[in-house]
N, CA, C, O and CB atoms as a CASP TS submission, in Angstrom:
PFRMAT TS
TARGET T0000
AUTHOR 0000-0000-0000
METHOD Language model
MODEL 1
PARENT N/A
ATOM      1  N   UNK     1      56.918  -0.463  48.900  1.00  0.00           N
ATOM      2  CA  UNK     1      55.782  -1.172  49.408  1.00  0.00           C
ATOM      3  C   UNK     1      56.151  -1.765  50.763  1.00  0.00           C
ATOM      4  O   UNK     1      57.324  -2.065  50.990  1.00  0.00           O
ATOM      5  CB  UNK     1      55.322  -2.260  48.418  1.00  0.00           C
ATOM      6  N   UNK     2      55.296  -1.926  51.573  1.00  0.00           N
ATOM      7  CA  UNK     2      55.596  -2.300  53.162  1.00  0.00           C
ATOM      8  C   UNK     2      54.327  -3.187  53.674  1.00  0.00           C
ATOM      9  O   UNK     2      53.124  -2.964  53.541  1.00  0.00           O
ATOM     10  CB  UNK     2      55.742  -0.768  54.218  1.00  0.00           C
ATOM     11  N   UNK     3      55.042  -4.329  54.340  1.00  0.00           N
ATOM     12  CA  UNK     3      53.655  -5.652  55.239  1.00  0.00           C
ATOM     13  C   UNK     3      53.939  -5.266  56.367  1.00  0.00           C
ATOM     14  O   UNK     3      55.007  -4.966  56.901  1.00  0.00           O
ATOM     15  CB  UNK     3      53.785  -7.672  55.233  1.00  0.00           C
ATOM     16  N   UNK     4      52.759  -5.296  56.751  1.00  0.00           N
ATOM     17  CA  UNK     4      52.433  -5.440  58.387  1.00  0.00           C
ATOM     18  C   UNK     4      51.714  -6.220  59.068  1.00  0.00           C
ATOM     19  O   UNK     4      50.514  -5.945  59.059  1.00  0.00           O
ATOM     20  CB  UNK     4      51.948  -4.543  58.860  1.00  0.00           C
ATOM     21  N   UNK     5      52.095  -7.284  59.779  1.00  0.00           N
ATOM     22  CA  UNK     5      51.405  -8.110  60.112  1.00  0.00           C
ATOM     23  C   UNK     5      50.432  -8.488  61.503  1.00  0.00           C
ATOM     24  O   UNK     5      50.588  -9.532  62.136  1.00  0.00           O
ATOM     25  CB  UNK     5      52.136  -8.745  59.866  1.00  0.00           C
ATOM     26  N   UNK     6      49.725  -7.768  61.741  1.00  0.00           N
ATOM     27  CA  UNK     6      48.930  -7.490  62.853  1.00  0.00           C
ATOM     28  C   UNK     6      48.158  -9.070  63.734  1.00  0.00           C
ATOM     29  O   UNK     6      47.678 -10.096  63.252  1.00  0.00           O
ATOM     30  CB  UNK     6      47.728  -6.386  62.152  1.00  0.00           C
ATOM     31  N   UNK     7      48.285  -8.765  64.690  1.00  0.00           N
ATOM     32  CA  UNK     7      47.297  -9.927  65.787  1.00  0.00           C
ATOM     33  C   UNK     7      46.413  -9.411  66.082  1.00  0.00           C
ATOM     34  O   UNK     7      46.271  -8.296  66.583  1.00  0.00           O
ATOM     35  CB  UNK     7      47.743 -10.471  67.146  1.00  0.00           C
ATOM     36  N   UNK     8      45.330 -10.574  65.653  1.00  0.00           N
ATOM     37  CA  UNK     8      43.820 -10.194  66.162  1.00  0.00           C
ATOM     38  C   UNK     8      43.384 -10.706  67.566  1.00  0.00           C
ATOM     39  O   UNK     8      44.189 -11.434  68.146  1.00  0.00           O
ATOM     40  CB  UNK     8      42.735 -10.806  65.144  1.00  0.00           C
ATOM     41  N   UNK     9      42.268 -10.429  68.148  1.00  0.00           N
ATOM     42  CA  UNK     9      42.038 -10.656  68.816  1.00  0.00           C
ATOM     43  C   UNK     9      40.565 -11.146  68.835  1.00  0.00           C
ATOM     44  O   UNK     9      39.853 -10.683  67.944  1.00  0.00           O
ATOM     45  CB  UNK     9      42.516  -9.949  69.313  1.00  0.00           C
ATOM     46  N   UNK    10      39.869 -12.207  69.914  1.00  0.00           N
ATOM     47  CA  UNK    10      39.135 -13.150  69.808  1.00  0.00           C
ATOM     48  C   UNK    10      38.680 -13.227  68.435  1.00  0.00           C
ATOM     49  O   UNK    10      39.414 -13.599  67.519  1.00  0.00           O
ATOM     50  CB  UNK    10      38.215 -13.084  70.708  1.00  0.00           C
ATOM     51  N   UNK    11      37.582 -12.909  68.301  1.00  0.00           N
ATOM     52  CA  UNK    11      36.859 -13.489  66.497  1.00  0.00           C
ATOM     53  C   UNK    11      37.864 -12.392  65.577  1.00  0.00           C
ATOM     54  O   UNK    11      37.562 -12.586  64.399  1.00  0.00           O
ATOM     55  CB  UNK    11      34.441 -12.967  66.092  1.00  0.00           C
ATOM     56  N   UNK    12      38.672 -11.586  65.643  1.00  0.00           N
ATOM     57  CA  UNK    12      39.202 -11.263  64.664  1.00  0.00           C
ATOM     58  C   UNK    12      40.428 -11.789  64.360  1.00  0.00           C
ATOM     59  O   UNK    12      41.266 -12.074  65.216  1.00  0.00           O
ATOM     60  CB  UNK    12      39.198 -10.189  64.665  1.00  0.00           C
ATOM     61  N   UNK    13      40.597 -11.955  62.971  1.00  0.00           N
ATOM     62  CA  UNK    13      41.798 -12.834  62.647  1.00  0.00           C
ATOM     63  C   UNK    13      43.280 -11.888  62.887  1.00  0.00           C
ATOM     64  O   UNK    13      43.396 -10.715  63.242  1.00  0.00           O
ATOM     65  CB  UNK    13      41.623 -13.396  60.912  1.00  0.00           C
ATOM     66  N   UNK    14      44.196 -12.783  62.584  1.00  0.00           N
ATOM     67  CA  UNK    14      45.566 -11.889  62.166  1.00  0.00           C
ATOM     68  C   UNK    14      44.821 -11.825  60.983  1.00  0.00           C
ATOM     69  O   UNK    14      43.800 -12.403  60.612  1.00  0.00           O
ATOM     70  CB  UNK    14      47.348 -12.542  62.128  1.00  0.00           C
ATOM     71  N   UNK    15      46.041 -10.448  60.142  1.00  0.00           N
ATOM     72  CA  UNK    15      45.895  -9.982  59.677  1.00  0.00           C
ATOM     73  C   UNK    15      47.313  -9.681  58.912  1.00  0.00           C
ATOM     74  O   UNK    15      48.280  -9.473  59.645  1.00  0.00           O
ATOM     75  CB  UNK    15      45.171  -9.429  60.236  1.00  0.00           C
ATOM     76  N   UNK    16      47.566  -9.632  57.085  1.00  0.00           N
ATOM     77  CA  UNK    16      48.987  -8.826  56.643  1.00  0.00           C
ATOM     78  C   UNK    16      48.387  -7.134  55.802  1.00  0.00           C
ATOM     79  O   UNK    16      47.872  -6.985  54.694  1.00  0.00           O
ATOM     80  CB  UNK    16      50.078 -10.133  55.163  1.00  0.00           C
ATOM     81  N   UNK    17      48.639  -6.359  56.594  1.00  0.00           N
ATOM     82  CA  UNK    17      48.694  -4.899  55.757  1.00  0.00           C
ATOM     83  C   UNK    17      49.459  -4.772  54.280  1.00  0.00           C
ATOM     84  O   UNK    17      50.690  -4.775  54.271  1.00  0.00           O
ATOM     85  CB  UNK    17      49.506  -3.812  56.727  1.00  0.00           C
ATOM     86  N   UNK    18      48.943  -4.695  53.413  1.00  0.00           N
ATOM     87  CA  UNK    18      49.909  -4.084  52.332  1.00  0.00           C
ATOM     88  C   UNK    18      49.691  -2.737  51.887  1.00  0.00           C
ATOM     89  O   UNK    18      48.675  -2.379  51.292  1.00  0.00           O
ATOM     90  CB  UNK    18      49.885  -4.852  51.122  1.00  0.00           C
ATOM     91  N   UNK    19      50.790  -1.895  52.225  1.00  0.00           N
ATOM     92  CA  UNK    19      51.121  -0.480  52.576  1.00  0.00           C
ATOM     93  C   UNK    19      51.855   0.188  51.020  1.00  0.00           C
ATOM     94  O   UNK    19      52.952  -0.297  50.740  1.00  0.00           O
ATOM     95  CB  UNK    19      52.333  -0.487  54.094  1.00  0.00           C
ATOM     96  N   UNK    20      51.314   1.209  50.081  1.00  0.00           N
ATOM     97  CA  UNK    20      52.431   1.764  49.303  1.00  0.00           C
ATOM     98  C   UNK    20      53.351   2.238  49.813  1.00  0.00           C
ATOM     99  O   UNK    20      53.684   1.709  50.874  1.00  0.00           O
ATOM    100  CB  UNK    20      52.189   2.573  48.574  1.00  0.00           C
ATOM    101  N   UNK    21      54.197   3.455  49.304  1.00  0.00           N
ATOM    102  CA  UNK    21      55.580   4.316  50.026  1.00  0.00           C
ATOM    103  C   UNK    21      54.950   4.972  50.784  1.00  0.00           C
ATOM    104  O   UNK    21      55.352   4.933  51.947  1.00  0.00           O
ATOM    105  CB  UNK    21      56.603   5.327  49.181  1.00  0.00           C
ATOM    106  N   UNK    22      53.794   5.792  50.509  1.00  0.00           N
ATOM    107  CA  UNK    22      53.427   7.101  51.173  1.00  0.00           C
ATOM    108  C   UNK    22      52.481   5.934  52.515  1.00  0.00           C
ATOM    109  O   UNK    22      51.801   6.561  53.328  1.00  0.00           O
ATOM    110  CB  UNK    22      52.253   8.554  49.854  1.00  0.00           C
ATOM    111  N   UNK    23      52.490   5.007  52.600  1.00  0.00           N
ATOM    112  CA  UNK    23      51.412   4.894  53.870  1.00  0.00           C
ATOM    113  C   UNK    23      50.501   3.983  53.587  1.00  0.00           C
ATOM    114  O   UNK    23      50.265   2.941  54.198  1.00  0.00           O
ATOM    115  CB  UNK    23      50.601   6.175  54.232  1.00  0.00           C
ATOM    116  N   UNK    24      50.046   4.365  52.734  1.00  0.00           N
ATOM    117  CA  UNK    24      48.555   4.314  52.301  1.00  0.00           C
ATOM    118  C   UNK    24      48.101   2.726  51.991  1.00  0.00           C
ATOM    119  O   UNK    24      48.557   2.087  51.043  1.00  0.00           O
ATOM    120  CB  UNK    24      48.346   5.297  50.857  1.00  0.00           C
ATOM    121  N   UNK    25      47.143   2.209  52.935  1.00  0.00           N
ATOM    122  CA  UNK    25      46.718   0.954  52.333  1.00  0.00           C
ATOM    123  C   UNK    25      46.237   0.330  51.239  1.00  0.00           C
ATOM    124  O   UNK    25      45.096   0.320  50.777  1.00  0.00           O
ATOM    125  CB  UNK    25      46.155   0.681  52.779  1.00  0.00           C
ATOM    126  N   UNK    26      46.724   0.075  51.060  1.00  0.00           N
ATOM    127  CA  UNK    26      46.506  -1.124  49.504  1.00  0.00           C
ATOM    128  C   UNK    26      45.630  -2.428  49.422  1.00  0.00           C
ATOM    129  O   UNK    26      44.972  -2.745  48.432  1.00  0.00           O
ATOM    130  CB  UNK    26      47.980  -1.885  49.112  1.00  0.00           C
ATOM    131  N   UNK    27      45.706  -3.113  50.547  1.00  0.00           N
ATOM    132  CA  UNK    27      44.780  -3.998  51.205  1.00  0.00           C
ATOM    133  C   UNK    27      45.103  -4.929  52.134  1.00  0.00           C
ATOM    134  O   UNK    27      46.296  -5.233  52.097  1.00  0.00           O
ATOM    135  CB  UNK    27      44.201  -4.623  50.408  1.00  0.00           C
ATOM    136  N   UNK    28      44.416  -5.526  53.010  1.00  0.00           N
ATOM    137  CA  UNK    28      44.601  -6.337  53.911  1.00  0.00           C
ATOM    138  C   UNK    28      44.058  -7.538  54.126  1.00  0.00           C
ATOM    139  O   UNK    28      42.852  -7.505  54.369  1.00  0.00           O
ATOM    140  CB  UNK    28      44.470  -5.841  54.693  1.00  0.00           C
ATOM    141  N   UNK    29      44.884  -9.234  54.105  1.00  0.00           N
ATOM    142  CA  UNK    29      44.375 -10.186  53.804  1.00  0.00           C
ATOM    143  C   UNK    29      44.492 -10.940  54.847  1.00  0.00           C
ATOM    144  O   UNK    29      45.191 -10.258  55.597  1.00  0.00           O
ATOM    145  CB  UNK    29      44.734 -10.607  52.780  1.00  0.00           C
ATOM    146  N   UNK    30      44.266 -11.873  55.356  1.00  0.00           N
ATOM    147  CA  UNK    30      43.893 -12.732  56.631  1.00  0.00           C
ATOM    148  C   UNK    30      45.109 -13.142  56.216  1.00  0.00           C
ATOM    149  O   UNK    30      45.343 -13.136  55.008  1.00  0.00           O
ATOM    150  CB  UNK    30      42.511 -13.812  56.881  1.00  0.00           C
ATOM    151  N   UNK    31      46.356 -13.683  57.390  1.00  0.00           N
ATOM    152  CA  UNK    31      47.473 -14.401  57.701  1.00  0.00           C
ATOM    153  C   UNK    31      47.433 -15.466  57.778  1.00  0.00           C
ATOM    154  O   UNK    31      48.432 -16.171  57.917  1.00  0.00           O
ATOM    155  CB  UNK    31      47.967 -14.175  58.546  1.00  0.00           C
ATOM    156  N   UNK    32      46.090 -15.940  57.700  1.00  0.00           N
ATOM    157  CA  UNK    32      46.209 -17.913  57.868  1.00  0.00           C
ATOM    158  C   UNK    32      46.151 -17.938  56.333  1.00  0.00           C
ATOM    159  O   UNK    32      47.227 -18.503  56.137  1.00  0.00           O
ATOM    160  CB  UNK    32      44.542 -19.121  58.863  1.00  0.00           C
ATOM    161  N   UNK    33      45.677 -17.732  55.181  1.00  0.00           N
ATOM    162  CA  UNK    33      45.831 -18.365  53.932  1.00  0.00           C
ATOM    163  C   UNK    33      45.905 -16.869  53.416  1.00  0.00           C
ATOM    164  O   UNK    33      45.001 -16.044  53.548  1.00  0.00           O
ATOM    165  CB  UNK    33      44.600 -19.525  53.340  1.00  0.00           C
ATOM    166  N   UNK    34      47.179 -16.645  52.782  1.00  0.00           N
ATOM    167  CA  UNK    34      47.509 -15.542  51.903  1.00  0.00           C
ATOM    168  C   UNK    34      47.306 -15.238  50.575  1.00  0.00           C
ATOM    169  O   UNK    34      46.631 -14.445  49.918  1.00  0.00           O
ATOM    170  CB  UNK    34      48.504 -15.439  51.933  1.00  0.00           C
ATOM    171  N   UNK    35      48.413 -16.463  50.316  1.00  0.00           N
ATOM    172  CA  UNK    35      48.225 -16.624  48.485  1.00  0.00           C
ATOM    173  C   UNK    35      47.092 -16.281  47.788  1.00  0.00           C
ATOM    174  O   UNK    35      47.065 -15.405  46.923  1.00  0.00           O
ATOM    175  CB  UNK    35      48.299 -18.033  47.966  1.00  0.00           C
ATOM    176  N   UNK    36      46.112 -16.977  48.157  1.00  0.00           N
ATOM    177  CA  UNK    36      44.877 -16.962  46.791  1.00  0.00           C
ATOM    178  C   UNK    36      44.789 -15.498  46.551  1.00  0.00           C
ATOM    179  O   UNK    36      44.666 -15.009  45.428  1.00  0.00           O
ATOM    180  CB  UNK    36      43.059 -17.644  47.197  1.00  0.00           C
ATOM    181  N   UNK    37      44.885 -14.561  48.077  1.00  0.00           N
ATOM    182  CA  UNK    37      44.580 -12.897  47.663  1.00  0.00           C
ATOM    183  C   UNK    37      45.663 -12.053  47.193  1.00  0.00           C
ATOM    184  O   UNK    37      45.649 -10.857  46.902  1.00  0.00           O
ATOM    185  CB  UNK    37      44.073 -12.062  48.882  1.00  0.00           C
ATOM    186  N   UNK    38      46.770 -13.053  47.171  1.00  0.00           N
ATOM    187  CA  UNK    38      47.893 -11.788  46.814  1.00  0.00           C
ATOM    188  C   UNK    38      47.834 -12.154  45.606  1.00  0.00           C
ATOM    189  O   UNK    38      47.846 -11.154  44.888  1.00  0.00           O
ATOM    190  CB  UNK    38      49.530 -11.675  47.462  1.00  0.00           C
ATOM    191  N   UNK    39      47.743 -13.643  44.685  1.00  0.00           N
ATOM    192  CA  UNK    39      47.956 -13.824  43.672  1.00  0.00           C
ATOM    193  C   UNK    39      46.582 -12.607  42.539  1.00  0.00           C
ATOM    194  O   UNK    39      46.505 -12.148  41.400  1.00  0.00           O
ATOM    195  CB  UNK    39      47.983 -15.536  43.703  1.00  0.00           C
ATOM    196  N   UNK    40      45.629 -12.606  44.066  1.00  0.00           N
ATOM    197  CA  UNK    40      43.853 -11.648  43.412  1.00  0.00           C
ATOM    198  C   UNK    40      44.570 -10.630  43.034  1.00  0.00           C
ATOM    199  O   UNK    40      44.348 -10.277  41.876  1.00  0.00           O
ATOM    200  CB  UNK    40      42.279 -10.989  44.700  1.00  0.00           C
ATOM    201  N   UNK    41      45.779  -9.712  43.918  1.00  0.00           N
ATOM    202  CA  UNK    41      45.993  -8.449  43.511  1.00  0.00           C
ATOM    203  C   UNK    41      47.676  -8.208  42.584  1.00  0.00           C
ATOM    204  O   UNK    41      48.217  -7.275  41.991  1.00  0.00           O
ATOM    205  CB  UNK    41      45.830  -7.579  44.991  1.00  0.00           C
ATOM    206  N   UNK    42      47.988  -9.525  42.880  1.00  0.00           N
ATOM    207  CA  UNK    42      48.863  -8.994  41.593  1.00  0.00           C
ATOM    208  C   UNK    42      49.981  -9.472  41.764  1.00  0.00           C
ATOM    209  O   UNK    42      50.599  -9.356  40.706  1.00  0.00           O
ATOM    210  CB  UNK    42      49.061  -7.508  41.358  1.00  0.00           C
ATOM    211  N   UNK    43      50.967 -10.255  43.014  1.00  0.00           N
ATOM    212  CA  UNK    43      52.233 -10.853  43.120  1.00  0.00           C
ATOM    213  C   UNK    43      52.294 -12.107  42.661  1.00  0.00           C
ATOM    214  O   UNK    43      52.562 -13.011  43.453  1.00  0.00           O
ATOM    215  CB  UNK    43      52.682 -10.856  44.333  1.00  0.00           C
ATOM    216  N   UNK    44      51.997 -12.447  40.968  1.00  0.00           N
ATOM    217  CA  UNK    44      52.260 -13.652  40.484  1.00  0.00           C
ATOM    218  C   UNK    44      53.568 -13.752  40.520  1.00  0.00           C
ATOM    219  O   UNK    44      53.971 -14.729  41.151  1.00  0.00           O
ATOM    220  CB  UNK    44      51.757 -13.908  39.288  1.00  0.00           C
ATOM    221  N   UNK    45      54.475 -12.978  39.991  1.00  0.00           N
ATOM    222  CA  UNK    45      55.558 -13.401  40.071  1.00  0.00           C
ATOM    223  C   UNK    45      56.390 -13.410  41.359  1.00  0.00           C
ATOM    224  O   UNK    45      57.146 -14.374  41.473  1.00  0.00           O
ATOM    225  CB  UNK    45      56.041 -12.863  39.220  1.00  0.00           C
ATOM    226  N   UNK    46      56.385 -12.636  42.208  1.00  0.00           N
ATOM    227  CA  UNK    46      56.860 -13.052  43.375  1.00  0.00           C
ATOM    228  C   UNK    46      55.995 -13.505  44.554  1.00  0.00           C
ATOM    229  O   UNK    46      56.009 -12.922  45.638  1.00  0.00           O
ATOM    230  CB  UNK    46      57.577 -12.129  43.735  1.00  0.00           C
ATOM    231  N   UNK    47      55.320 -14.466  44.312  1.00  0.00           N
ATOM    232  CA  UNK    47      54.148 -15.240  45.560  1.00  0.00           C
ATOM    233  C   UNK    47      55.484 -16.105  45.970  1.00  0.00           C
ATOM    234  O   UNK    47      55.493 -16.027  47.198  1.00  0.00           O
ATOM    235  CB  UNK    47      52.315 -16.463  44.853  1.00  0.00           C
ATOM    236  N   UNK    48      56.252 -16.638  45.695  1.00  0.00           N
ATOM    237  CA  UNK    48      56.855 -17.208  46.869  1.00  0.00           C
ATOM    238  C   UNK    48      57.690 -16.307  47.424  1.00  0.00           C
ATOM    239  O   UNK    48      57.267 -16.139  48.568  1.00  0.00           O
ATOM    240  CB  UNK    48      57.546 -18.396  46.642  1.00  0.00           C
ATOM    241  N   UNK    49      58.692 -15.599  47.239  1.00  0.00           N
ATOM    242  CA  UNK    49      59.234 -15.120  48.147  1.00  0.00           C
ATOM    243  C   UNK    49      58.581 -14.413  49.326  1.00  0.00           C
ATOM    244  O   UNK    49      58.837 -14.627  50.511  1.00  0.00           O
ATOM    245  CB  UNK    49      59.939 -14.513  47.619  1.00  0.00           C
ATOM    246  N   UNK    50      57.498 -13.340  48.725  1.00  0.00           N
ATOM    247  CA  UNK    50      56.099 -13.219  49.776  1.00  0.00           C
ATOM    248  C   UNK    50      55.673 -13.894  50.392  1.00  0.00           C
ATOM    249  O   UNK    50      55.527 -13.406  51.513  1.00  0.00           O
ATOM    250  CB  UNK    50      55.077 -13.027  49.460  1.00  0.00           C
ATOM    251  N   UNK    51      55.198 -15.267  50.288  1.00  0.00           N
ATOM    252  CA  UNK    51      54.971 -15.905  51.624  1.00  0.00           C
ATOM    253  C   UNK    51      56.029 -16.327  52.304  1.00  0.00           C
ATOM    254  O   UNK    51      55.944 -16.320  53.532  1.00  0.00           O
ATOM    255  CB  UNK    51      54.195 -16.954  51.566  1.00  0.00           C
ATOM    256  N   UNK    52      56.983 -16.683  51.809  1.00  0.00           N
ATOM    257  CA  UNK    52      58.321 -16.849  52.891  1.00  0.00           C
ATOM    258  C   UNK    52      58.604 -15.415  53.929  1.00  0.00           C
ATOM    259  O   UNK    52      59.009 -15.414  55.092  1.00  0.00           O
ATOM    260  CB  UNK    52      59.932 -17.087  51.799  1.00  0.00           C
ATOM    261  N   UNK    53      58.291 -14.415  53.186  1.00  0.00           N
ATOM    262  CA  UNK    53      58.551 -13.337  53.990  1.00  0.00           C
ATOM    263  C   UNK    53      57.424 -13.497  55.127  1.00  0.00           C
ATOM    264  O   UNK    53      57.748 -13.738  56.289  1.00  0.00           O
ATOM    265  CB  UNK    53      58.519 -11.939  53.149  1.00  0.00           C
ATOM    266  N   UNK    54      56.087 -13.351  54.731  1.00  0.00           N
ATOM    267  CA  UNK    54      55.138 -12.899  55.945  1.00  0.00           C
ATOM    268  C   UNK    54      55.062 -13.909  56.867  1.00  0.00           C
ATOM    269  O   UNK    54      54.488 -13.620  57.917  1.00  0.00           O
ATOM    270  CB  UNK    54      53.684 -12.553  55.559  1.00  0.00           C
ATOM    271  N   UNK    55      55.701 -15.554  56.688  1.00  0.00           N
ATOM    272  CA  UNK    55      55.513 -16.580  57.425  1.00  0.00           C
ATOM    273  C   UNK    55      56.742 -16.057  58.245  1.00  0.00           C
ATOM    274  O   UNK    55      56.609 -16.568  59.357  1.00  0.00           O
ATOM    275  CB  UNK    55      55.457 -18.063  56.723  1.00  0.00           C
ATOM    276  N   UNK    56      58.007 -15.194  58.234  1.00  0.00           N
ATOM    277  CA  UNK    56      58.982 -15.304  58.980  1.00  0.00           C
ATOM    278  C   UNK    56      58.951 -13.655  59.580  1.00  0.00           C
ATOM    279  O   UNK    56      59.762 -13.082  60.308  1.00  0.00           O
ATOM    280  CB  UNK    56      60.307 -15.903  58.143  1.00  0.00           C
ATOM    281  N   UNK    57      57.993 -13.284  59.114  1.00  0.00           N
ATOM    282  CA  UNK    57      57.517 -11.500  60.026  1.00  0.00           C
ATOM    283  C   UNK    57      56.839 -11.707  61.067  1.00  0.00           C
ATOM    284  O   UNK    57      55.983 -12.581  61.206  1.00  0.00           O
ATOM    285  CB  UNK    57      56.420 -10.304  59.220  1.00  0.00           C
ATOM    286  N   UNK    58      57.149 -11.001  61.767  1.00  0.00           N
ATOM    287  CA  UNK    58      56.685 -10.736  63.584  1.00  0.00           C
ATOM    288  C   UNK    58      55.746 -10.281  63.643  1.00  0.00           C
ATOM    289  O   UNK    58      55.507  -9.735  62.566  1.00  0.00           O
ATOM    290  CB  UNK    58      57.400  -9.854  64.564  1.00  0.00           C
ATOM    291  N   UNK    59      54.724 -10.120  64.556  1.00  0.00           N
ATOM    292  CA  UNK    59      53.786  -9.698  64.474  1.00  0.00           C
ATOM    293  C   UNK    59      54.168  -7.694  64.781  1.00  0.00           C
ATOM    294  O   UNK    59      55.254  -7.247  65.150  1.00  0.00           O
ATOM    295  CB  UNK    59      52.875 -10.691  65.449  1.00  0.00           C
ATOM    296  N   UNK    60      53.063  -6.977  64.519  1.00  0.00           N
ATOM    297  CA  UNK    60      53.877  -5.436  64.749  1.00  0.00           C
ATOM    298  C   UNK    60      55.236  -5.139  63.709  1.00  0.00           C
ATOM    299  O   UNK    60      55.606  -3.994  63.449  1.00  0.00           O
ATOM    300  CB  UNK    60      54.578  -5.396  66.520  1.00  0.00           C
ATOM    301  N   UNK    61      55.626  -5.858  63.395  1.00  0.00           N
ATOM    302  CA  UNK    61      57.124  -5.509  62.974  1.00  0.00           C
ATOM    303  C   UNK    61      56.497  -5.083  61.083  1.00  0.00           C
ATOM    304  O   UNK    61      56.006  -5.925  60.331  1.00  0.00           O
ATOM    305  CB  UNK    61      58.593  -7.346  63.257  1.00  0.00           C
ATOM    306  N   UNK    62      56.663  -3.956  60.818  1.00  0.00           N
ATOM    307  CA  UNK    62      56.839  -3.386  59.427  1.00  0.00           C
ATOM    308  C   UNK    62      58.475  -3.851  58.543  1.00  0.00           C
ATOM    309  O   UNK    62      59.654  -3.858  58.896  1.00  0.00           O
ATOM    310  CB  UNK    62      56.724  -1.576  59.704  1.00  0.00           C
ATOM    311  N   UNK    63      57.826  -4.157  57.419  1.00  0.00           N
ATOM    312  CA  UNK    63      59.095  -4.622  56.569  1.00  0.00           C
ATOM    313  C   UNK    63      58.784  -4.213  54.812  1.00  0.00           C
ATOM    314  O   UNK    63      57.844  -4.608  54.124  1.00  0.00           O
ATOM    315  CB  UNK    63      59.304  -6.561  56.817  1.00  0.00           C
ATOM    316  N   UNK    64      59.669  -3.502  54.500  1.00  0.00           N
ATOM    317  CA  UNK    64      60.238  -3.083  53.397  1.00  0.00           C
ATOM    318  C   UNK    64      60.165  -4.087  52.413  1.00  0.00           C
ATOM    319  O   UNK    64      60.879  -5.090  52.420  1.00  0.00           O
ATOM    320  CB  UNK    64      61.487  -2.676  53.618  1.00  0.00           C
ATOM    321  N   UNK    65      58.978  -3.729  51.241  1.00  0.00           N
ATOM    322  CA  UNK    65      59.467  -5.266  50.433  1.00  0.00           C
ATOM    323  C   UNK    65      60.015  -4.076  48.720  1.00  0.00           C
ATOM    324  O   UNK    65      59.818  -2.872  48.559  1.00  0.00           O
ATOM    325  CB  UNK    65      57.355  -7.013  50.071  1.00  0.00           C
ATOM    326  N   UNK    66      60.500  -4.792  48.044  1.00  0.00           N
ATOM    327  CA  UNK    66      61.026  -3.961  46.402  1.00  0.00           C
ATOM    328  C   UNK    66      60.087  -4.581  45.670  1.00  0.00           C
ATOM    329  O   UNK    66      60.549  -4.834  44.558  1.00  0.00           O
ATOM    330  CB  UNK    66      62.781  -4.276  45.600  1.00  0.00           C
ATOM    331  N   UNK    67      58.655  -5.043  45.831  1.00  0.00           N
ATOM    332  CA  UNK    67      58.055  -5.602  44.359  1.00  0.00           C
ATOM    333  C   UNK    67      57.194  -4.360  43.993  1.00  0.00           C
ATOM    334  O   UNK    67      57.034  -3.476  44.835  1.00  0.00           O
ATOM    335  CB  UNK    67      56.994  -7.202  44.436  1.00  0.00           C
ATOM    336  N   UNK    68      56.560  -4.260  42.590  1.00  0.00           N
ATOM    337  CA  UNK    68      55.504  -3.602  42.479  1.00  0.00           C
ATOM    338  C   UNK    68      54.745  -4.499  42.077  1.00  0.00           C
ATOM    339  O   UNK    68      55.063  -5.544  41.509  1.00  0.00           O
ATOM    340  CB  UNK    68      55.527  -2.545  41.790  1.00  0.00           C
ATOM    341  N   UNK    69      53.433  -4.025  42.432  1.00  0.00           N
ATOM    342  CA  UNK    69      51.993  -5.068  41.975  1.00  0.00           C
ATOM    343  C   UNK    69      50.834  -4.524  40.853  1.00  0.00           C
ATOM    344  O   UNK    69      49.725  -5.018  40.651  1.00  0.00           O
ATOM    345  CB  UNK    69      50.974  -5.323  43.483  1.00  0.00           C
ATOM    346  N   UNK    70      51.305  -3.626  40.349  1.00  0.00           N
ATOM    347  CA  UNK    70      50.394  -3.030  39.790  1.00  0.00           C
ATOM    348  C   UNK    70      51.451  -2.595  38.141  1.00  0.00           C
ATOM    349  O   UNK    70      50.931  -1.961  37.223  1.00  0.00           O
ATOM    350  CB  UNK    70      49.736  -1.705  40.962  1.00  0.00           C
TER
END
């Protein structure tokens, strides 16, 4: 699984990608408040280390995470 954390521009927000292996989007949640949607799709057990991660990801920069959510 892979985040990507994109910058928006004027009315569009940032943005975190959540990517399976092959690519493929999984969904994408606004970067100012994460939690409530990751906990929607499924990282109860690892919501904190997830937000520690996407609060310390670059914008552009793709990163490798080991959870599954499903």
């Amino acid at each position: 699984m892979y985040l990507l954390k994109t910058k928006g521009t004027g009315k569009i927000p940032d943005y975190i990608q959540i990517r399976d292996e092959n690519f493929v989007l999984i969904n994408h949640i606004k970067a100012e408040n994460p939690k409530e949607m990751l906990l929607k799709i499924g990282f109860d057990k690892q919501i904190d280390s997830v937000l520690e991660l996407i609060k310390k990801l670059e914008y552009g920069e793709l990163k490798k995470i080991d959870v599954m959510i499903f």
